[in-house]
KEMAR-712813 format. One record per atom (N, C-alpha, C): residue in three letters; atom name; x, y, z. Coordinates in Angstrom, 3 decimals, always signed. Each point is the difference from the previous one (the first is absolute). Example, Ala and Ser with C-alpha at 12.3 -4.5 7.8 and 13.67 -1.06 7.14 Angstrom:
# residues 2
<r><resn>ala</resn><name>N</name><east>+13.190</east><north>-5.690</north><up>+7.800</up></r>
<r><resn>ala</resn><name>CA</name><east>-0.890</east><north>+1.190</north><up>+0.000</up></r>
<r><resn>ala</resn><name>C</name><east>+0.900</east><north>+1.200</north><up>+0.000</up></r>
<r><resn>ser</resn><name>N</name><east>-0.350</east><north>+1.050</north><up>-0.720</up></r>
<r><resn>ser</resn><name>CA</name><east>+0.820</east><north>+1.190</north><up>+0.060</up></r>
<r><resn>ser</resn><name>C</name><east>-0.770</east><north>+1.090</north><up>+0.730</up></r>
This chain:
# residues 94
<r><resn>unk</resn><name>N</name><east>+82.295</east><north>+134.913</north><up>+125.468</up></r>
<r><resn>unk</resn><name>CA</name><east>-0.166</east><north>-1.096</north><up>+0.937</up></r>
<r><resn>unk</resn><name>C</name><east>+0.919</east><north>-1.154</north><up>-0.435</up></r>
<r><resn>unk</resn><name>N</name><east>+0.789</east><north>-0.666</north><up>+0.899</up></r>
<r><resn>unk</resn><name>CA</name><east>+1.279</east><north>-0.929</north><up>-0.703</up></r>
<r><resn>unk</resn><name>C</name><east>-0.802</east><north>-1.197</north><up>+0.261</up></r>
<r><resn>unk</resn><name>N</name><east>+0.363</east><north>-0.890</north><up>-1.248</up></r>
<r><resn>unk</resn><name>CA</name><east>-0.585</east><north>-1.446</north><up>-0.158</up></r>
<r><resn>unk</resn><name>C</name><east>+1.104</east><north>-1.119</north><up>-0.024</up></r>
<r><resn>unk</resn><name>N</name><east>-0.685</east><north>-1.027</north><up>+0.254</up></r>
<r><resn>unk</resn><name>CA</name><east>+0.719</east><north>-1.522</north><up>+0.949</up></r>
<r><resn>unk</resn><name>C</name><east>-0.101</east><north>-0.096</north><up>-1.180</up></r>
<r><resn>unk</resn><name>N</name><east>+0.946</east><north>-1.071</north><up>-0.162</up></r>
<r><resn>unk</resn><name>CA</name><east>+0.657</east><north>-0.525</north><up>-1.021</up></r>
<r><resn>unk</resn><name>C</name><east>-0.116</east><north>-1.700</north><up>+0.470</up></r>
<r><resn>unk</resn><name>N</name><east>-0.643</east><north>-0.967</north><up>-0.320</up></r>
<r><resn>unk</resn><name>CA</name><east>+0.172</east><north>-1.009</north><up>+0.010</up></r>
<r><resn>unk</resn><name>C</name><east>+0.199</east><north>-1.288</north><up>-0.157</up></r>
<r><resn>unk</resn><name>N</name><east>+1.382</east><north>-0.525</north><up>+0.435</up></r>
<r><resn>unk</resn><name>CA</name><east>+0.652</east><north>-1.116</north><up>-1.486</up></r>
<r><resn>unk</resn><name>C</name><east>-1.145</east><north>-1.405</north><up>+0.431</up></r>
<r><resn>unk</resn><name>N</name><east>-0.192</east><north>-0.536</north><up>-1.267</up></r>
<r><resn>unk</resn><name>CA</name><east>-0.443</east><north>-1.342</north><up>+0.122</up></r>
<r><resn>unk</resn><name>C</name><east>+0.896</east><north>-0.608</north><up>-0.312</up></r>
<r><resn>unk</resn><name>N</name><east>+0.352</east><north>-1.587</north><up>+0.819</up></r>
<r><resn>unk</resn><name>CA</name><east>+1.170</east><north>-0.780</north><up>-0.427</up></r>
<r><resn>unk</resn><name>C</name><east>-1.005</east><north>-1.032</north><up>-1.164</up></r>
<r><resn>unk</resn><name>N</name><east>+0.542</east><north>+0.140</north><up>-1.199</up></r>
<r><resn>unk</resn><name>CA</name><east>-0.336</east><north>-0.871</north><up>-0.804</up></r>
<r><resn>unk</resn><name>C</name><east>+0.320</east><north>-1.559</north><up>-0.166</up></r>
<r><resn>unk</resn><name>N</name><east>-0.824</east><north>-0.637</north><up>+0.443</up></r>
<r><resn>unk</resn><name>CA</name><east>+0.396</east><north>-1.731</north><up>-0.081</up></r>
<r><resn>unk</resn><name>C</name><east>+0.493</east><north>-0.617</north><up>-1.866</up></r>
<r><resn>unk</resn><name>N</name><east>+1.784</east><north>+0.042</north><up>+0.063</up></r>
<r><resn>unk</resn><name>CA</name><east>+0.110</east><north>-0.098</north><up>-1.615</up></r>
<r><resn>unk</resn><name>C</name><east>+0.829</east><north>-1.452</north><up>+0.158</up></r>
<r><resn>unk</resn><name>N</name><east>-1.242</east><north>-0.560</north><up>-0.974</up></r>
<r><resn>unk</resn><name>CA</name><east>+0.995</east><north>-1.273</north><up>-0.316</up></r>
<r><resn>unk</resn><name>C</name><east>+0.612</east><north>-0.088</north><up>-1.175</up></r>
<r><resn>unk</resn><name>N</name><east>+1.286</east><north>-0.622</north><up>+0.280</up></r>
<r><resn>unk</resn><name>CA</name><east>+1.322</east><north>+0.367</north><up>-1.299</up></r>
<r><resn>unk</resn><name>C</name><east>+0.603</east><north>-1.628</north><up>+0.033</up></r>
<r><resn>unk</resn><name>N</name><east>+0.436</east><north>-0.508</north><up>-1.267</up></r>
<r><resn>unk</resn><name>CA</name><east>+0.864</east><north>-1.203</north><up>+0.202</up></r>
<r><resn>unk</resn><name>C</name><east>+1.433</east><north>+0.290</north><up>-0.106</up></r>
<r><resn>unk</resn><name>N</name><east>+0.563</east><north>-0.551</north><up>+0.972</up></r>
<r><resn>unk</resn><name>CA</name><east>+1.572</east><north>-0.102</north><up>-0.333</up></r>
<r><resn>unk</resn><name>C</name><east>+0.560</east><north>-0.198</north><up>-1.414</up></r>
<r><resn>unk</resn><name>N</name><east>+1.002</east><north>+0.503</north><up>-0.001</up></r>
<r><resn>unk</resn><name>CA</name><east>+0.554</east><north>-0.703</north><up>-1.260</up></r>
<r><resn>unk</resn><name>C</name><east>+0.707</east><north>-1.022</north><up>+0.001</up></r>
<r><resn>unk</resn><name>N</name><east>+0.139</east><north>-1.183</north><up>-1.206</up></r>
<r><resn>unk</resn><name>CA</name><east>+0.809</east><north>-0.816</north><up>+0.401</up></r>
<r><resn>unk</resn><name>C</name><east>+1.256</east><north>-0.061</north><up>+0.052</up></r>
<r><resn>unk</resn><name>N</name><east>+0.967</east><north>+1.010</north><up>-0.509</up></r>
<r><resn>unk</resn><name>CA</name><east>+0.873</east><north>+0.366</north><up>+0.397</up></r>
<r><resn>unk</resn><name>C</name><east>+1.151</east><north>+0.026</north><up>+1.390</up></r>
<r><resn>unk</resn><name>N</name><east>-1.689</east><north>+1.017</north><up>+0.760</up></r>
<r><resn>unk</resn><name>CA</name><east>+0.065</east><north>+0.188</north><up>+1.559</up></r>
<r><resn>unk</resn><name>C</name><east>-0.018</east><north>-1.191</north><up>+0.834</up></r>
<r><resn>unk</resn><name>N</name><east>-0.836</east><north>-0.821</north><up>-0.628</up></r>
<r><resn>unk</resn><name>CA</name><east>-0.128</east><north>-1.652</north><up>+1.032</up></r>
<r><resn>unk</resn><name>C</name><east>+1.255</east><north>-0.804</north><up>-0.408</up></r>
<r><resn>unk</resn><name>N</name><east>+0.676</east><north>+0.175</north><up>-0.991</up></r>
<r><resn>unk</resn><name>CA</name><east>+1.108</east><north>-1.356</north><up>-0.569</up></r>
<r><resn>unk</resn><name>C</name><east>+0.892</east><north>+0.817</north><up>+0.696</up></r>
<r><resn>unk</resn><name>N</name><east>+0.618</east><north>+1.919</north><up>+0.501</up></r>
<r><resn>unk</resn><name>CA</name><east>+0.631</east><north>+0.539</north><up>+0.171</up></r>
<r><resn>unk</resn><name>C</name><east>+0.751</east><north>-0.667</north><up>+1.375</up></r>
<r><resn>unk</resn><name>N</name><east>-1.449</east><north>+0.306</north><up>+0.570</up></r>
<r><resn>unk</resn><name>CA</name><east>-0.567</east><north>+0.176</north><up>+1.646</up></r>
<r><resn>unk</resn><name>C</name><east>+0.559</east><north>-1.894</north><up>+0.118</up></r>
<r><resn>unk</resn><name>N</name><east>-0.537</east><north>-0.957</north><up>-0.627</up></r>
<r><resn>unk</resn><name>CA</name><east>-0.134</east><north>-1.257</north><up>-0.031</up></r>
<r><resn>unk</resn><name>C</name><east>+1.797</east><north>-0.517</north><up>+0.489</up></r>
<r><resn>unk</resn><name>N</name><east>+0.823</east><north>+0.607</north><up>-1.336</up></r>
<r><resn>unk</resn><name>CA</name><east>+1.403</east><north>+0.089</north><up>+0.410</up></r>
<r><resn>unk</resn><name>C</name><east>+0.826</east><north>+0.044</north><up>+1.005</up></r>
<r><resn>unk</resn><name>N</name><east>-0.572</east><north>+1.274</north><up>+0.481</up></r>
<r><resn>unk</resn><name>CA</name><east>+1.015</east><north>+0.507</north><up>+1.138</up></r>
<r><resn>unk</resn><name>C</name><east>-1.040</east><north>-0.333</north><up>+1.499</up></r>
<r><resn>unk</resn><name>N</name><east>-0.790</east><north>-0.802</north><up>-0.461</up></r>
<r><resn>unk</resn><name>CA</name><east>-0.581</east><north>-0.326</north><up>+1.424</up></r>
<r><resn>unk</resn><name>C</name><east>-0.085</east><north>-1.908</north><up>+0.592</up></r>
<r><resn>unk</resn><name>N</name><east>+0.383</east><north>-0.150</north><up>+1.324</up></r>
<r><resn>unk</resn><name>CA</name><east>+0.330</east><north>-1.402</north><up>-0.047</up></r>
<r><resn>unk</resn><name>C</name><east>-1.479</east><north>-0.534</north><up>+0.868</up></r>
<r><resn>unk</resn><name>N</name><east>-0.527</east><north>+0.049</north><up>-0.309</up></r>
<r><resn>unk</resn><name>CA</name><east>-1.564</east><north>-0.208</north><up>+0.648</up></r>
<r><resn>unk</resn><name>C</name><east>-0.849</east><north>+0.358</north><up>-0.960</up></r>
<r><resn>unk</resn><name>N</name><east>-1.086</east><north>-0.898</north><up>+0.849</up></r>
<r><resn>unk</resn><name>CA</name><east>-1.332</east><north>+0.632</north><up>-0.817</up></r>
<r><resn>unk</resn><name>C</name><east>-0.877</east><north>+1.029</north><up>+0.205</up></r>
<r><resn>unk</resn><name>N</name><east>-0.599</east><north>+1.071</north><up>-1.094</up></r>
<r><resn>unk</resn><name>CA</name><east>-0.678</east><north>+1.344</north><up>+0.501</up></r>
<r><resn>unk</resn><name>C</name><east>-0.125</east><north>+0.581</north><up>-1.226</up></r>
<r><resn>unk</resn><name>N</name><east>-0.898</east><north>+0.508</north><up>+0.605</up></r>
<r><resn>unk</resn><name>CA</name><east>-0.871</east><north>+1.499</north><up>-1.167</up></r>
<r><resn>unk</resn><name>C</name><east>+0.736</east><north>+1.142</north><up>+0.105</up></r>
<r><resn>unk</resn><name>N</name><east>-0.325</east><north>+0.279</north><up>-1.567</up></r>
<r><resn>unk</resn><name>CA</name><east>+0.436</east><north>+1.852</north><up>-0.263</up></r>
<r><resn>unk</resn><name>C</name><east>-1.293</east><north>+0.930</north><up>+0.401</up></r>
<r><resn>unk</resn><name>N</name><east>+0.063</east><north>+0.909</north><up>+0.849</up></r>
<r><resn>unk</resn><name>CA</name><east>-1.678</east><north>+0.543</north><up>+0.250</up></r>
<r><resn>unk</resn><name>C</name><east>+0.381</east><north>+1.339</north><up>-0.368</up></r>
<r><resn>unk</resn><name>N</name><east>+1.049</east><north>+0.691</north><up>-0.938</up></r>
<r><resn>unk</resn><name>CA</name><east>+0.272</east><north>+1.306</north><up>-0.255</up></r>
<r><resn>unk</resn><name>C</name><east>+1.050</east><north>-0.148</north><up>-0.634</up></r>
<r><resn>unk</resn><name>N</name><east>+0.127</east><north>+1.295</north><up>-1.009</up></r>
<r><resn>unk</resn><name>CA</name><east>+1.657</east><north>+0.363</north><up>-0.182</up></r>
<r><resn>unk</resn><name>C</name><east>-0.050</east><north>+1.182</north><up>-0.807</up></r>
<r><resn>unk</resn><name>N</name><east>+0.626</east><north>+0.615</north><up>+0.028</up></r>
<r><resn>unk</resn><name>CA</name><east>+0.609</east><north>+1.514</north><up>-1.130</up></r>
<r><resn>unk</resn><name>C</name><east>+1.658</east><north>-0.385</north><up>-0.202</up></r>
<r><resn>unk</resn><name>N</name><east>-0.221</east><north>+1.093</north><up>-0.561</up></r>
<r><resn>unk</resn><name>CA</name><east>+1.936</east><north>+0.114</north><up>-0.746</up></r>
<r><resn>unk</resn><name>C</name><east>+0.979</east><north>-0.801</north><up>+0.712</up></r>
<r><resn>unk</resn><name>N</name><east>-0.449</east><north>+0.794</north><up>+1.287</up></r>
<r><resn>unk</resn><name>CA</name><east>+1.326</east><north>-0.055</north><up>+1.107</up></r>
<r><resn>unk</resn><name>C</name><east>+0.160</east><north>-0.809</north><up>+1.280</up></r>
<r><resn>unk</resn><name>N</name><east>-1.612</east><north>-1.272</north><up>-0.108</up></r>
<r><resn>unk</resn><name>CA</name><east>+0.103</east><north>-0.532</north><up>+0.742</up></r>
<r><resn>unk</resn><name>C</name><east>-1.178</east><north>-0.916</north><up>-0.126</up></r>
<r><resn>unk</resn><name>N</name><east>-0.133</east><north>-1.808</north><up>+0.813</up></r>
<r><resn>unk</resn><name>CA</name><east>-1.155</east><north>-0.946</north><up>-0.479</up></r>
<r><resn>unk</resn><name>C</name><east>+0.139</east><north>-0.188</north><up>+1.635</up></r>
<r><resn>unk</resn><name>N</name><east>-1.202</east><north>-0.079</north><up>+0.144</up></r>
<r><resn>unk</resn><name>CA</name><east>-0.434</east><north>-0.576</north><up>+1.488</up></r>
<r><resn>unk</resn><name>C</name><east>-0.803</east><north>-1.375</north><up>-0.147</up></r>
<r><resn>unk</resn><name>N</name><east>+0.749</east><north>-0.860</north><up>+1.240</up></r>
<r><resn>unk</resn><name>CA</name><east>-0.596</east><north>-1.271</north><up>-0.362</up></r>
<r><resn>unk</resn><name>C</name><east>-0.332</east><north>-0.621</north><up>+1.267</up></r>
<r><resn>unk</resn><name>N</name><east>-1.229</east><north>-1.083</north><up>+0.297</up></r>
<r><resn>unk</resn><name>CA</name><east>-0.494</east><north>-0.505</north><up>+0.656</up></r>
<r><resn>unk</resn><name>C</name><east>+0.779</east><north>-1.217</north><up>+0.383</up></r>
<r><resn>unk</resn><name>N</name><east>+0.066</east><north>-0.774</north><up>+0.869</up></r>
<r><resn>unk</resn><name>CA</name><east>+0.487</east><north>-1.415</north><up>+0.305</up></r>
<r><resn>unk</resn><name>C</name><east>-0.596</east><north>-0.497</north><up>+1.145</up></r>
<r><resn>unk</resn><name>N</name><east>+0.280</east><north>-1.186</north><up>+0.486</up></r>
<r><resn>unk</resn><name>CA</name><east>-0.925</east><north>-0.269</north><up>+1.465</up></r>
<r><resn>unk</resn><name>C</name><east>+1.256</east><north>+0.178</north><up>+1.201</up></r>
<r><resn>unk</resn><name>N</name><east>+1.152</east><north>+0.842</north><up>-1.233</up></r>
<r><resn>unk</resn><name>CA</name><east>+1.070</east><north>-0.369</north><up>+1.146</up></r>
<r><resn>unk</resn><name>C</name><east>+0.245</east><north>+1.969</north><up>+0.336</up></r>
<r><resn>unk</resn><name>N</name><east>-1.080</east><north>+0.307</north><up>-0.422</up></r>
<r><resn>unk</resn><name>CA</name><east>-0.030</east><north>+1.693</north><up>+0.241</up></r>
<r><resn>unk</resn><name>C</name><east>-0.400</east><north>+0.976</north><up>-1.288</up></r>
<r><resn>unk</resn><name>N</name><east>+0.744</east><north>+1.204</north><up>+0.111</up></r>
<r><resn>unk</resn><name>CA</name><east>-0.011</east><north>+0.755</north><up>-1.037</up></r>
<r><resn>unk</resn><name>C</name><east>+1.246</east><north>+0.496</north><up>-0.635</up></r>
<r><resn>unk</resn><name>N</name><east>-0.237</east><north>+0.026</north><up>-0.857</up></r>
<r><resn>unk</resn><name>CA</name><east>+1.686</east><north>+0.641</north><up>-0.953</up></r>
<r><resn>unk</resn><name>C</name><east>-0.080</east><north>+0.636</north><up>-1.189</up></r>
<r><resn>unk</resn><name>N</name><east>+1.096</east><north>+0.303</north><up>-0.006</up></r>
<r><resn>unk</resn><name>CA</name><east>+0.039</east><north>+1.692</north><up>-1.254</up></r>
<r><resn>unk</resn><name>C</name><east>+1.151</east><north>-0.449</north><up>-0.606</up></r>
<r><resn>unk</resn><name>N</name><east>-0.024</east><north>+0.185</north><up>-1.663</up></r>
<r><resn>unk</resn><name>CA</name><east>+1.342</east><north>-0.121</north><up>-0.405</up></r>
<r><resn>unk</resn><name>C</name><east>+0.095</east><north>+1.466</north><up>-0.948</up></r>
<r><resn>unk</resn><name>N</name><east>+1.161</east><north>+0.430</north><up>+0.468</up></r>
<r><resn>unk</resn><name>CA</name><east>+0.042</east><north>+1.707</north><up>-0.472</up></r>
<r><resn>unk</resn><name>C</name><east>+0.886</east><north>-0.549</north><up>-0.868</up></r>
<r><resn>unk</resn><name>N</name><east>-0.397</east><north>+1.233</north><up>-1.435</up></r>
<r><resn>unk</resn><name>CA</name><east>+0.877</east><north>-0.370</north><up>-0.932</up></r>
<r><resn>unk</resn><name>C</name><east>+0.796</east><north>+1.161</north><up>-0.511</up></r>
<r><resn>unk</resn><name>N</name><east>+0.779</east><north>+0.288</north><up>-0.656</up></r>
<r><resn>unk</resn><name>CA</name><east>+0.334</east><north>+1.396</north><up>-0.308</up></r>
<r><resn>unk</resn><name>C</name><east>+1.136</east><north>-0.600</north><up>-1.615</up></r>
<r><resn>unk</resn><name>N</name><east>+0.490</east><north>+0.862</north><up>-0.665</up></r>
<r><resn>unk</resn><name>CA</name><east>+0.754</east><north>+0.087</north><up>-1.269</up></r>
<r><resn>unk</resn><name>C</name><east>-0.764</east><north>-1.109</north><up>-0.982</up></r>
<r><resn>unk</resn><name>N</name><east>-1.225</east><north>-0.029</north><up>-0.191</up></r>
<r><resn>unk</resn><name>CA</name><east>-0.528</east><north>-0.804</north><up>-1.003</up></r>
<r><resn>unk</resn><name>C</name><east>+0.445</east><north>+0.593</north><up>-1.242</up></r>
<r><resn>unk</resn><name>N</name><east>+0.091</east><north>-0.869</north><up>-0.485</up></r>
<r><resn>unk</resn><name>CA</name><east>+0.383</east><north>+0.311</north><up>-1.610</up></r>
<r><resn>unk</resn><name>C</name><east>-0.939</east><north>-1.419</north><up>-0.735</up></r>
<r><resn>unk</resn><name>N</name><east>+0.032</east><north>+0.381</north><up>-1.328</up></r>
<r><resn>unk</resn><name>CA</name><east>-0.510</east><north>-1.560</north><up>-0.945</up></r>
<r><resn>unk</resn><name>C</name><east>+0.541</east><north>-1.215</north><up>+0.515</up></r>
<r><resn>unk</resn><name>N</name><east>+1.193</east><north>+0.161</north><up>+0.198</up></r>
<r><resn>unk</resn><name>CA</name><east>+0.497</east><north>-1.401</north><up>+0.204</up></r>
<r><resn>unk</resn><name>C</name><east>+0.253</east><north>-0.525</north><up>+1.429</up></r>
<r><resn>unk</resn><name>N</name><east>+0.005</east><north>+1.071</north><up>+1.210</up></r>
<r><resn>unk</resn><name>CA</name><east>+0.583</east><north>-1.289</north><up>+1.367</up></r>
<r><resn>unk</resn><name>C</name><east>-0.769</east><north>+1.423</north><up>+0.803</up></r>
<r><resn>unk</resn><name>N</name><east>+0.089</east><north>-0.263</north><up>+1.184</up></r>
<r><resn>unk</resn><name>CA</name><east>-0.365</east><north>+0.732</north><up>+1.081</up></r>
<r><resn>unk</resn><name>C</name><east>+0.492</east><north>-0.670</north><up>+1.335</up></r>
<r><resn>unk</resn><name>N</name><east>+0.318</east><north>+1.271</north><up>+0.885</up></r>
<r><resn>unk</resn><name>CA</name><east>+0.582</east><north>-0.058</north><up>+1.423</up></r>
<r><resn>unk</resn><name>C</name><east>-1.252</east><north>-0.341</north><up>+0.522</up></r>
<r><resn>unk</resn><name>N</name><east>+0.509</east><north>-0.772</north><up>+1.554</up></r>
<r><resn>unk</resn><name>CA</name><east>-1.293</east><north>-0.034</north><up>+0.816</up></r>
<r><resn>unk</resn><name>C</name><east>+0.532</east><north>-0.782</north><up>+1.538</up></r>
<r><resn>unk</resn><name>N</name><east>-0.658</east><north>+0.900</north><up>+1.175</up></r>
<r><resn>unk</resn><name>CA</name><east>+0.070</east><north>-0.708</north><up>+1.174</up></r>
<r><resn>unk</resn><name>C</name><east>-1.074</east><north>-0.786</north><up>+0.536</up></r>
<r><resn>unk</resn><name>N</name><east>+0.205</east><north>-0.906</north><up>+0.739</up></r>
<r><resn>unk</resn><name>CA</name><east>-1.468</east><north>-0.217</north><up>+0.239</up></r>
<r><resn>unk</resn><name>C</name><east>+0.043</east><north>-0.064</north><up>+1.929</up></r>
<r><resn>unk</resn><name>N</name><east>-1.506</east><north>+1.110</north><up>+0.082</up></r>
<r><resn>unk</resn><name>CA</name><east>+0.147</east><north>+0.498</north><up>+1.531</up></r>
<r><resn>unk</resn><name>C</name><east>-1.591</east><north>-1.020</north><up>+0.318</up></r>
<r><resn>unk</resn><name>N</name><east>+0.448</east><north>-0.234</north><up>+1.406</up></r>
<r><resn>unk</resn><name>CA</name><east>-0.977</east><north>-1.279</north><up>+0.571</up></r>
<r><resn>unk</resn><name>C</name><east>-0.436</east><north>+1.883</north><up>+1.067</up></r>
<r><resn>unk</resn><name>N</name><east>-1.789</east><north>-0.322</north><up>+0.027</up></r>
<r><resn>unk</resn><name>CA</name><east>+0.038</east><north>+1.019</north><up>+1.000</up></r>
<r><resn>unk</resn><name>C</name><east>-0.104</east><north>-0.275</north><up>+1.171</up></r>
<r><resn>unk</resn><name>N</name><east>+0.380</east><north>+0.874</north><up>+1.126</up></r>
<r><resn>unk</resn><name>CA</name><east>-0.080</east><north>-0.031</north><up>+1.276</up></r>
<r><resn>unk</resn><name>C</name><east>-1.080</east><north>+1.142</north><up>+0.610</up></r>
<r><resn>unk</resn><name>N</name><east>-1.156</east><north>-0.810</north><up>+0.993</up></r>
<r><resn>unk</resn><name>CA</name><east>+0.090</east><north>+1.105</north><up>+0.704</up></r>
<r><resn>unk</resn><name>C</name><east>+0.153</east><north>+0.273</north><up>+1.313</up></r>
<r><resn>unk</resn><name>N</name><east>+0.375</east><north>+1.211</north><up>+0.622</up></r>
<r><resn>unk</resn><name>CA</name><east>+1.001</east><north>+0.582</north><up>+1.213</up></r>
<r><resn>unk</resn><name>C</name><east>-1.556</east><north>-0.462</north><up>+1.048</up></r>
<r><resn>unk</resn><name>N</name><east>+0.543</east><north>-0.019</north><up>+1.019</up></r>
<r><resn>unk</resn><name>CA</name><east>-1.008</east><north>-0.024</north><up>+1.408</up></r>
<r><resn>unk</resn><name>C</name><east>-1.088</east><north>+1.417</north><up>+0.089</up></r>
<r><resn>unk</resn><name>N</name><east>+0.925</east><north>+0.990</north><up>-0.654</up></r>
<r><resn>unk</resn><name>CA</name><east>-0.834</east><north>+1.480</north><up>-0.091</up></r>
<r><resn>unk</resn><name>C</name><east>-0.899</east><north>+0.227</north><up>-0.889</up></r>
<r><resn>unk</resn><name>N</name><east>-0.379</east><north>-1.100</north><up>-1.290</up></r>
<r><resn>unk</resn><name>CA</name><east>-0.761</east><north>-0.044</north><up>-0.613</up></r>
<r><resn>unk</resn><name>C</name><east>+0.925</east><north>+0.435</north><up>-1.515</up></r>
<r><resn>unk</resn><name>N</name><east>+1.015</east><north>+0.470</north><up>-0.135</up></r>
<r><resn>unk</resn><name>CA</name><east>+0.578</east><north>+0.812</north><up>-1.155</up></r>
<r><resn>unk</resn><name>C</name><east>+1.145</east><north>-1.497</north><up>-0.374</up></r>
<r><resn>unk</resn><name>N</name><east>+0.463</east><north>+0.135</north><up>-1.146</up></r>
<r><resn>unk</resn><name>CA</name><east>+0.508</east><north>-1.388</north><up>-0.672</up></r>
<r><resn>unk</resn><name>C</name><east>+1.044</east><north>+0.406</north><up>-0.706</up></r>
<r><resn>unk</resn><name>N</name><east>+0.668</east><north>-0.849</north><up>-0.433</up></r>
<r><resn>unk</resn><name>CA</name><east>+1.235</east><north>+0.440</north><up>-0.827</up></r>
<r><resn>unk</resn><name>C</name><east>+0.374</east><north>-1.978</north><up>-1.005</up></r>
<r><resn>unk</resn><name>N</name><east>+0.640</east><north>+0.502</north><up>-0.675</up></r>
<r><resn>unk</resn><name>CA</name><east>+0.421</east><north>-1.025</north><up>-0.722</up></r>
<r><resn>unk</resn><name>C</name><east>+1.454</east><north>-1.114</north><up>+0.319</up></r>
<r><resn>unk</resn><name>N</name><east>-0.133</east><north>-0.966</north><up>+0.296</up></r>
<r><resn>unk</resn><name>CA</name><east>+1.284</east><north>-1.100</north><up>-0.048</up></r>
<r><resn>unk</resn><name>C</name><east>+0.786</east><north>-0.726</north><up>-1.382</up></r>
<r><resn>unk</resn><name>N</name><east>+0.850</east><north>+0.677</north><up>-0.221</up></r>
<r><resn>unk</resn><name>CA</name><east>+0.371</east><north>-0.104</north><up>-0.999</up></r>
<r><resn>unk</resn><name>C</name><east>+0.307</east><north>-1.560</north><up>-0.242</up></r>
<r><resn>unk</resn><name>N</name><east>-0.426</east><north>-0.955</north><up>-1.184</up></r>
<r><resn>unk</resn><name>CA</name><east>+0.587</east><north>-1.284</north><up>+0.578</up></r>
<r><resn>unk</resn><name>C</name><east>+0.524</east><north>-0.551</north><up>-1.300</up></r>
<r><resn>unk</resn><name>N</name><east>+0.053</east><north>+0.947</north><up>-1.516</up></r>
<r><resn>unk</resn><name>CA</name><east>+1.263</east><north>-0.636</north><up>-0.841</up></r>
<r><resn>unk</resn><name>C</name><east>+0.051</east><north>+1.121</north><up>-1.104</up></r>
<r><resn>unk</resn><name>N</name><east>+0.461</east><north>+0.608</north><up>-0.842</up></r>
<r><resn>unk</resn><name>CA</name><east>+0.074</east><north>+0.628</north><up>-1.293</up></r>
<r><resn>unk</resn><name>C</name><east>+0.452</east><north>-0.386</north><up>-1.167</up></r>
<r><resn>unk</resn><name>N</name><east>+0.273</east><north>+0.365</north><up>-0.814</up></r>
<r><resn>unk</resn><name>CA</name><east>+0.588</east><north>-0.309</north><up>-1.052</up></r>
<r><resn>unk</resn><name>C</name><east>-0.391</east><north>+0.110</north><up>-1.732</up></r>
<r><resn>unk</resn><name>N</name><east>+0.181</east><north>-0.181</north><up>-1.258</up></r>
<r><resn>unk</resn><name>CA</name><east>-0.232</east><north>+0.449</north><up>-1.062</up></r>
<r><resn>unk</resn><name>C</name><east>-0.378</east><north>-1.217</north><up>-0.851</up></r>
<r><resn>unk</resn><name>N</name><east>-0.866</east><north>+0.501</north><up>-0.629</up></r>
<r><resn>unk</resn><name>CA</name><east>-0.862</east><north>-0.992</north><up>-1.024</up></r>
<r><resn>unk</resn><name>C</name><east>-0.021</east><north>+0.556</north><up>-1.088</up></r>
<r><resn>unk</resn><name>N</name><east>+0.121</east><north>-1.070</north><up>-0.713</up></r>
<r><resn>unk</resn><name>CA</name><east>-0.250</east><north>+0.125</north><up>-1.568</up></r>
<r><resn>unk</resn><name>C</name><east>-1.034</east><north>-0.277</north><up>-0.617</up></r>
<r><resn>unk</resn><name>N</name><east>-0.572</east><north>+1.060</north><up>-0.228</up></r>
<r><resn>unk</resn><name>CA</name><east>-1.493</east><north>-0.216</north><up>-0.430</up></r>
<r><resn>unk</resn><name>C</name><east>-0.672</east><north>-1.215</north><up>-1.149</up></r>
<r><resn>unk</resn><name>N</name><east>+1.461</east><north>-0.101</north><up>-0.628</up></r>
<r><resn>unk</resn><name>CA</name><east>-0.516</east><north>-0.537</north><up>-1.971</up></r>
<r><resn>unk</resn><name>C</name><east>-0.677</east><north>-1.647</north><up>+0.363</up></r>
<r><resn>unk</resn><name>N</name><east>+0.390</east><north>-0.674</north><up>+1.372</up></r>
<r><resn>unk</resn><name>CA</name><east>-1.510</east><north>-1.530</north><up>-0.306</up></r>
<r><resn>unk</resn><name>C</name><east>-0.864</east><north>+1.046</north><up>+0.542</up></r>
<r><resn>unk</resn><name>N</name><east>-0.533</east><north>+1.051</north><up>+0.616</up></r>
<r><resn>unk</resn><name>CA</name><east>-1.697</east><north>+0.365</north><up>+0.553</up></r>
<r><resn>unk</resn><name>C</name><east>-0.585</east><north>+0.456</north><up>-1.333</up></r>
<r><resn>unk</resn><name>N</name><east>+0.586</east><north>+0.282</north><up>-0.967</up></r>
<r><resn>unk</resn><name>CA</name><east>-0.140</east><north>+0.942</north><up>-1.238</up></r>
<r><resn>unk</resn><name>C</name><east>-1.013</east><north>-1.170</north><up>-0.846</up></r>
């Protein structure tokens, strides 16, 4: 007899690092919250929308990064506006 399998979403509270807020703080010209992030990307709150700054070639010392304002389409599906990039040097967040 095959059995259901069923996920519970777990309510997990985690603090940012401060790292992530002085990162995020940098490359952002407004005010707003970090409400997520992994490796490859920090999602952030503002009253002026939502935005993502994707990062990629981290190393110890600097990291790439764009930062996408989101959009969403009339159809309900969204995509990102790209609105600056560029490379940071990590050693003042350190």
């Amino acid at each position: 007899m095959p059995t259901e399998t069923v996920a519970h979403e777990e309510n997990l509270e985690f603090e940012i690092p401060e790292v992530i807020i002085k990162f995020s703080a940098a490359i952002m010209d407004r005010e707003h919250s970090v409400v997520d992030f992994d490796y490859s990307r920090i999602d952030i709150d503002s009253s002026e929308g939502e935005f993502v700054i994707r990062t990629w070639n981290i190393t110890e010392d600097r990291i790439d990064w764009t930062l996408f304002k989101m959009i969403t389409n009339e159809d309900g599906s969204g995509h990102g506006e790209e609105i600056k990039s560029g490379v940071t040097i990590l050693t003042p967040f350190k």
